[in-house]
Kinemage of the C-alpha trace (Angstrom):
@kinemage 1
@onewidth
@group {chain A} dominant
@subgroup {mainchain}
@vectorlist {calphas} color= white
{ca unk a 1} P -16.825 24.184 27.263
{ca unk a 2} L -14.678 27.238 27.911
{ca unk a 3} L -14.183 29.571 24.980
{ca unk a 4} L -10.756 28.592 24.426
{ca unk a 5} L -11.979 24.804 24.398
{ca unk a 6} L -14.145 25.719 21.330
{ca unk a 7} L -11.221 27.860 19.523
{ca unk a 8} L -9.130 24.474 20.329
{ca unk a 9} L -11.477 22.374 18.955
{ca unk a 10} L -11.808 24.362 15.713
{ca unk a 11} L -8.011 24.263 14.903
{ca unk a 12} L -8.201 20.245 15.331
{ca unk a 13} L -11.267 20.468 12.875
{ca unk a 14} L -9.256 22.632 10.447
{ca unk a 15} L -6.182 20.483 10.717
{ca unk a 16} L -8.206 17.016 9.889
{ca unk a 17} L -10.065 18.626 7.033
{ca unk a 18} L -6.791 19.806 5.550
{ca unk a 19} L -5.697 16.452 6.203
{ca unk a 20} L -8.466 14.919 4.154
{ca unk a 21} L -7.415 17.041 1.461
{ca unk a 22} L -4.172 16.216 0.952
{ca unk a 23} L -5.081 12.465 0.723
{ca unk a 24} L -8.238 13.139 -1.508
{ca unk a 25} L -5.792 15.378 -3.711
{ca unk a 26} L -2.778 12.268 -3.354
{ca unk a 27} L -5.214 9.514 -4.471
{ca unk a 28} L -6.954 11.632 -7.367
{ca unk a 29} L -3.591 12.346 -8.978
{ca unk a 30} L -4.698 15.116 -11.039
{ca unk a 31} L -5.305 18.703 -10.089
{ca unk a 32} L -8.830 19.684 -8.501
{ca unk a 33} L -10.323 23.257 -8.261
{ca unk a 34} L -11.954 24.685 -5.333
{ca unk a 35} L -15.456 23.671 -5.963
{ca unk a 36} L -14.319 20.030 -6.965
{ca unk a 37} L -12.685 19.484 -3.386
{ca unk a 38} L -15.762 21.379 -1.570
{ca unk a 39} L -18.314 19.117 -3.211
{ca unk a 40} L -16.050 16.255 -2.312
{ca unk a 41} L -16.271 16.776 1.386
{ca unk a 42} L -19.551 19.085 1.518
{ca unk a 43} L -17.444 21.944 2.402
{ca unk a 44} L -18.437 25.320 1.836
{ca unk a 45} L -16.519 26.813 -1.706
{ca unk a 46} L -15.103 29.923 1.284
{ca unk a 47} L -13.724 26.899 3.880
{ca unk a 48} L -12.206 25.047 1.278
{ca unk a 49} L -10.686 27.807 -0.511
{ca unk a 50} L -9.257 29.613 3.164
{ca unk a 51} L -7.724 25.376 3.990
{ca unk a 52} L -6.584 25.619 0.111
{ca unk a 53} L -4.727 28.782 0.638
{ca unk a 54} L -2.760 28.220 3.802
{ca unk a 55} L -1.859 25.133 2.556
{ca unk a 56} L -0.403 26.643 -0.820
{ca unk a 57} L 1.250 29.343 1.410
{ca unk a 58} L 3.207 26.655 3.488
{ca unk a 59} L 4.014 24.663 0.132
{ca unk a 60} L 1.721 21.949 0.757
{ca unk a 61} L -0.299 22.272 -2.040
{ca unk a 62} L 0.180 24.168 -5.405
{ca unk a 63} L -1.227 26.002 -8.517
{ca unk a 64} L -1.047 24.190 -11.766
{ca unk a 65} L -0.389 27.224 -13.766
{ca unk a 66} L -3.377 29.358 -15.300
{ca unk a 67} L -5.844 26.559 -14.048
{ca unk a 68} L -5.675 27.607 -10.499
{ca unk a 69} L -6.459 24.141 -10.049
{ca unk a 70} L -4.451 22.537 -6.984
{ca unk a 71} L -1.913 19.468 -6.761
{ca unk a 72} L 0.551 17.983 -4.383
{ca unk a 73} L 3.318 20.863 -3.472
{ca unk a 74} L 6.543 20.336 -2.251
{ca unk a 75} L 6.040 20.884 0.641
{ca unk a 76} L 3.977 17.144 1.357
{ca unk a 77} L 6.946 15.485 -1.010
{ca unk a 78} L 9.477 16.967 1.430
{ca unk a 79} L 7.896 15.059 4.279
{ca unk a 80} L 6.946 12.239 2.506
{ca unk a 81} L 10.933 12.082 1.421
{ca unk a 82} L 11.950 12.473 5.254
{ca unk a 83} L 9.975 9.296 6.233
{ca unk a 84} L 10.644 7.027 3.226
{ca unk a 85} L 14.940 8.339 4.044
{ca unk a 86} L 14.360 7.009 7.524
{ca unk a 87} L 12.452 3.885 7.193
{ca unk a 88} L 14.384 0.635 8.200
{ca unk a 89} L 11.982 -1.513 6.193
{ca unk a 90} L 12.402 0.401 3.034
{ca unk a 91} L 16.519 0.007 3.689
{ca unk a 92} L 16.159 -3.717 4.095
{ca unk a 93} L 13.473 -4.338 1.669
{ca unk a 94} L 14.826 -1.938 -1.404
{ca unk a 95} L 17.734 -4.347 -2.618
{ca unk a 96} L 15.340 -7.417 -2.251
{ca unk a 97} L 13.129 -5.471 -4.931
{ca unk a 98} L 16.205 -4.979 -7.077
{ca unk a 99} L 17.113 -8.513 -6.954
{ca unk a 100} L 13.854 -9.656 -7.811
{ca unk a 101} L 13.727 -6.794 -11.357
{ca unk a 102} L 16.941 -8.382 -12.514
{ca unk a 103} L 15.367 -11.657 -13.081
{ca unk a 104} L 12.490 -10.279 -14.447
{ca unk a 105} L 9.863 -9.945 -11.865
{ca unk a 106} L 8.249 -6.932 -11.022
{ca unk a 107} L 8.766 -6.060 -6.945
{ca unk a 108} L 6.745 -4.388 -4.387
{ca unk a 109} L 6.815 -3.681 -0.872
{ca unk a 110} L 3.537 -2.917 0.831
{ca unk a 111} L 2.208 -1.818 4.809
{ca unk a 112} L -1.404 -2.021 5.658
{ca unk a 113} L -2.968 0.859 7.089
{ca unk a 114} L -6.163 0.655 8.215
{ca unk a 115} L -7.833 -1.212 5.580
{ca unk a 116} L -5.692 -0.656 2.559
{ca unk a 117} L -2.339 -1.861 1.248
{ca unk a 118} L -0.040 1.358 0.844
{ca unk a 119} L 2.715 0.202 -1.360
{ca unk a 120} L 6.195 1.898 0.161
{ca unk a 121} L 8.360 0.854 -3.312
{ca unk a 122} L 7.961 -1.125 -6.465
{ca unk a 123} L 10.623 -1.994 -9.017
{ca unk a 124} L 10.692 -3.216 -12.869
{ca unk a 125} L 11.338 -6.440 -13.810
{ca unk a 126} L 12.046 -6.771 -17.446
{ca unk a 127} L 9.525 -8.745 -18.309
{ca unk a 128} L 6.202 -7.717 -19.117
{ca unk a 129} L 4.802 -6.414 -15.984
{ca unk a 130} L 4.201 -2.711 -16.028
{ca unk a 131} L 4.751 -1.148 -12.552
{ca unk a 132} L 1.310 0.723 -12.425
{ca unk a 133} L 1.110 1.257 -8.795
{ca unk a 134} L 2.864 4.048 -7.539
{ca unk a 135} L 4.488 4.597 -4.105
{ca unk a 136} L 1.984 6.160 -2.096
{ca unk a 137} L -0.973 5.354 -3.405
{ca unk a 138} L -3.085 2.121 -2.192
{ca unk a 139} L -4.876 -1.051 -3.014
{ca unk a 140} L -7.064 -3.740 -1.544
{ca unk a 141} L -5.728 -6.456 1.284
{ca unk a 142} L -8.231 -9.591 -0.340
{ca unk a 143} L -6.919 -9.192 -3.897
{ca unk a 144} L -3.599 -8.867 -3.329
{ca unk a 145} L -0.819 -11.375 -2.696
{ca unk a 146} L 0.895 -7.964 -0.683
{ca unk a 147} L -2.402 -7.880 1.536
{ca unk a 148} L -2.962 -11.677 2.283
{ca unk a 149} L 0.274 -11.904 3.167
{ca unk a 150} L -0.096 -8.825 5.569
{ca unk a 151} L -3.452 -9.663 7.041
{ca unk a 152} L -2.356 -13.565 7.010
{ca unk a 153} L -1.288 -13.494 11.423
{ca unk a 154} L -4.297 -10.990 12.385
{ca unk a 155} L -7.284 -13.465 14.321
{ca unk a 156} L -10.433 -13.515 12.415
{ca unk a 157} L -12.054 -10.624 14.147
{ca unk a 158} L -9.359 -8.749 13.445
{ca unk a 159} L -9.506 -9.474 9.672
{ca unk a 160} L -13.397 -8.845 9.490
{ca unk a 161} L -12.739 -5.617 10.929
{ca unk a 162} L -10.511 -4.731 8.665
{ca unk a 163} L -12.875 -6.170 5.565
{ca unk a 164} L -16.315 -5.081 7.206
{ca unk a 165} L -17.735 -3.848 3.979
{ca unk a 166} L -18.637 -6.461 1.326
{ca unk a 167} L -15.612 -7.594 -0.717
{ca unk a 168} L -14.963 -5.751 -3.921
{ca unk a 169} L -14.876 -7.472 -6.975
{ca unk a 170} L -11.987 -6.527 -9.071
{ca unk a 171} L -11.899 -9.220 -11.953
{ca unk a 172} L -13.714 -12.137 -12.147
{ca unk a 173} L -11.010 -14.030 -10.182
{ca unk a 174} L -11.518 -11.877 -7.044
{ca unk a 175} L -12.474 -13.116 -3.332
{ca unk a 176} L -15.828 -11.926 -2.544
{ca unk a 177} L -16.730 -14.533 0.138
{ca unk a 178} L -14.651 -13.599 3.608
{ca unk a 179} L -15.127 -16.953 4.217
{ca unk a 180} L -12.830 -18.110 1.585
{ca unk a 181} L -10.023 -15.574 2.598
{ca unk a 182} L -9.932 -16.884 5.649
{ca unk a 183} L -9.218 -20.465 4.558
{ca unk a 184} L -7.057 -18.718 1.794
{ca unk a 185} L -5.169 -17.291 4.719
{ca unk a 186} L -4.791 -20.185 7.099
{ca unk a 187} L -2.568 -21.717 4.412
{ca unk a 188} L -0.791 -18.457 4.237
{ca unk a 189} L 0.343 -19.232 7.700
{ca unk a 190} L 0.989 -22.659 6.928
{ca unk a 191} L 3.021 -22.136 4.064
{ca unk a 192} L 4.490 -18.940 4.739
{ca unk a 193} L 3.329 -16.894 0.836
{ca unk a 194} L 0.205 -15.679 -0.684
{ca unk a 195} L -0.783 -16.218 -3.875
{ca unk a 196} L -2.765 -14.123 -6.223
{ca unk a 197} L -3.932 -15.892 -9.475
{ca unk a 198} L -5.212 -12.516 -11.546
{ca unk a 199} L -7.687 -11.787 -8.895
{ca unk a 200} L -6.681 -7.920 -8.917
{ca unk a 201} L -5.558 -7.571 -12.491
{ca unk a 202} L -6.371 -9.801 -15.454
{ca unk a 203} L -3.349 -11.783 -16.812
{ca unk a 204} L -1.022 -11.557 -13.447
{ca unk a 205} L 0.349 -13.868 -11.121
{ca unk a 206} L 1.929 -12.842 -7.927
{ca unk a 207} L 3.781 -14.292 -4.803
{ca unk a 208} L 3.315 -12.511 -1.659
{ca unk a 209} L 5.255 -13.122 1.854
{ca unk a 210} L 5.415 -10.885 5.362
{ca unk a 211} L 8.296 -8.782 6.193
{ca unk a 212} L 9.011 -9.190 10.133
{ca unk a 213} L 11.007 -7.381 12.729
{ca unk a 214} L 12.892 -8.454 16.048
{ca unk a 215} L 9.831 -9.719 17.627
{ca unk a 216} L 8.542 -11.651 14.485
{ca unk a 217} L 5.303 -9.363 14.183
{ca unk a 218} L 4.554 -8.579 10.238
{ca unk a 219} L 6.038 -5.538 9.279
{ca unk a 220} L 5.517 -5.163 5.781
{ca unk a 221} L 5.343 -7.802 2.879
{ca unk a 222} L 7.459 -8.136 -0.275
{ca unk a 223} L 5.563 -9.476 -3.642
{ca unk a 224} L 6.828 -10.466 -6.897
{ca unk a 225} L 4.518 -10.330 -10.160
{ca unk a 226} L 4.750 -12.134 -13.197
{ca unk a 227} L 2.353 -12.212 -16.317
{ca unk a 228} L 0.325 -15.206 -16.556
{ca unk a 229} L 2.079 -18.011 -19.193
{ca unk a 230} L 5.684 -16.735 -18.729
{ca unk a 231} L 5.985 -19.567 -16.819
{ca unk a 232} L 5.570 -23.093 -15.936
{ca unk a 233} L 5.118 -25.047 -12.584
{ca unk a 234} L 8.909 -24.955 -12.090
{ca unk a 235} L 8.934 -21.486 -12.440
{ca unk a 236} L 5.981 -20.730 -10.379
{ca unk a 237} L 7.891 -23.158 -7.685
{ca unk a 238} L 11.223 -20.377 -8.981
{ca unk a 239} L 9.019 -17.354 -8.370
{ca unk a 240} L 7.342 -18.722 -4.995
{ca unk a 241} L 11.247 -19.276 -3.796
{ca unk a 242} L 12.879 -15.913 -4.504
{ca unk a 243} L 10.129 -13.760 -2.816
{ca unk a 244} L 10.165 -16.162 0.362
{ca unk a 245} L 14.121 -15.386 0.114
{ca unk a 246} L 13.572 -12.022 -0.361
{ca unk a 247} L 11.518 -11.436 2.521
{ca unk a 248} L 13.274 -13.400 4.813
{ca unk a 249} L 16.460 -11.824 3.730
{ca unk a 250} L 14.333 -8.189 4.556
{ca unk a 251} L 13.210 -9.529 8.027
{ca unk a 252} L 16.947 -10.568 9.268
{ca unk a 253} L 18.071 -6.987 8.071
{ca unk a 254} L 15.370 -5.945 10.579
{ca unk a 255} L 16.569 -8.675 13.721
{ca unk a 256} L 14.141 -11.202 12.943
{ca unk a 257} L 15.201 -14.635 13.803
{ca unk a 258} L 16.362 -16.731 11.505
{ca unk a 259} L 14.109 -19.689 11.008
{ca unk a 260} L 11.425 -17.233 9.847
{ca unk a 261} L 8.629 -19.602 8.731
{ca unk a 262} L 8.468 -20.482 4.792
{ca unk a 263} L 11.461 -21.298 2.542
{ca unk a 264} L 10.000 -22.126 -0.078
{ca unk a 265} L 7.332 -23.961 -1.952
């Protein structure tokens, strides 16, 4: 290795850690200090205080006042902005989400990455459903109606890839057996919607169903979430409908073909 191999290879180094601290400082969501992030990642305090500092310099990353603690900066929202301003599936999606709020269902729109669910928007429905999860930040594929409905076309190696490590329980309603999920997700395909039944928070239902593009490959997924009673079997059959709709509607928007698997219930 030539000495301008090894100076290369440090700048790639110093890039991915910086990297890892943005995300580690975006999924905390409250402001860290120097010797919280270097314990985090085993840094020394001087390597994470020199990635800290160029970071702040470039906007990336700010002070919280006196604290000299450090957040988000606007320089990462900026960016962030730019992609969500430019994404077709957000465009198509977004008014599905609005549709769903104003009859009371609380909407989300979710990618998978790796092996998390990254929701891309969320709306209010009226009802009681607090949006909690905010754009950004992620959640599991297996308790999810959002990540069944993502994971639902991937072949079974590909899904225990994705969910190598044991399944986390969430509530007592949770998949923990991967094979269950996979017979949970061969009626996704058959039907064309997930369903989660409070297995990733207590007292909520949710409908799940893939967003596709031109060449029918799962894009996204829409989900609609409802708090468990509000509702009978005709308005589970209601809820199961409008997200199917919605995410068909999304997929057209996107040049999917029209007979899109799943209508309905």
């Amino acid at each position: 290795m030539t000495a301008g191999d090894k100076k290369e290879g440090q700048k790639n180094q110093s890039v991915q850690r910086a990297l890892h601290i943005l995300r580690y400082l975006a999924d905390r969501g409250e402001p860290a200090g120097v010797r919280e992030v270097a314990r985090h990642f085993r840094y020394s305090p001087s390597i994470a205080q020199r990635l800290l500092s160029t970071m702040a310099q470039e906007g990336f990353v700010e002070q919280t006042g006196e604290t000299a603690r450090y957040i988000i900066g606007h320089g990462a929202f900026q960016v962030g902005s730019t992609f969500l301003r430019k994404n077709d599936l957000l465009s198509a999606a977004t008014p599905e989400l609005r549709r769903l709020s104003e009859h009371g269902i609380t909407g989300f729109l979710g990618i998978l990455r790796n092996d998390y669910v990254i929701y891309m928007g969320a709306m209010q429905g009226n009802g009681p459903i607090a949006v909690k999860s905010e754009i950004g930040t992620s959640t599991l594929p297996h308790t999810t109606a959002l990540g069944k409905a993502l994971i639902a076309d991937l072949s079974e190696a590909e899904v225990r890839a994705i969910l190598s490590k044991p399944l986390k329980k969430v509530t007592e309603k949770s998949i923990t057996s991967i094979d269950v999920l996979l017979d949970q997700l061969k009626e996704v395909r058959r039907v064309g919607y997930a369903i989660n039944d409070q297995e990733n928070r207590d007292g909520v239902y949710s409908v799940g169903s893939p967003v596709r593009d031109s060449n029918n490959a799962t894009v996204g997924a829409i989900s609609g979430a409802v708090a468990v009673g509000s509702f009978d079997e005709n308005g589970k059959a209601d809820l199961i409908k409008m997200v199917v709709g919605a995410s068909r509607r999304a997929s057209q928007k996107l040049g999917a073909s029209i007979d899109i698997k799943g209508e309905g219930a």
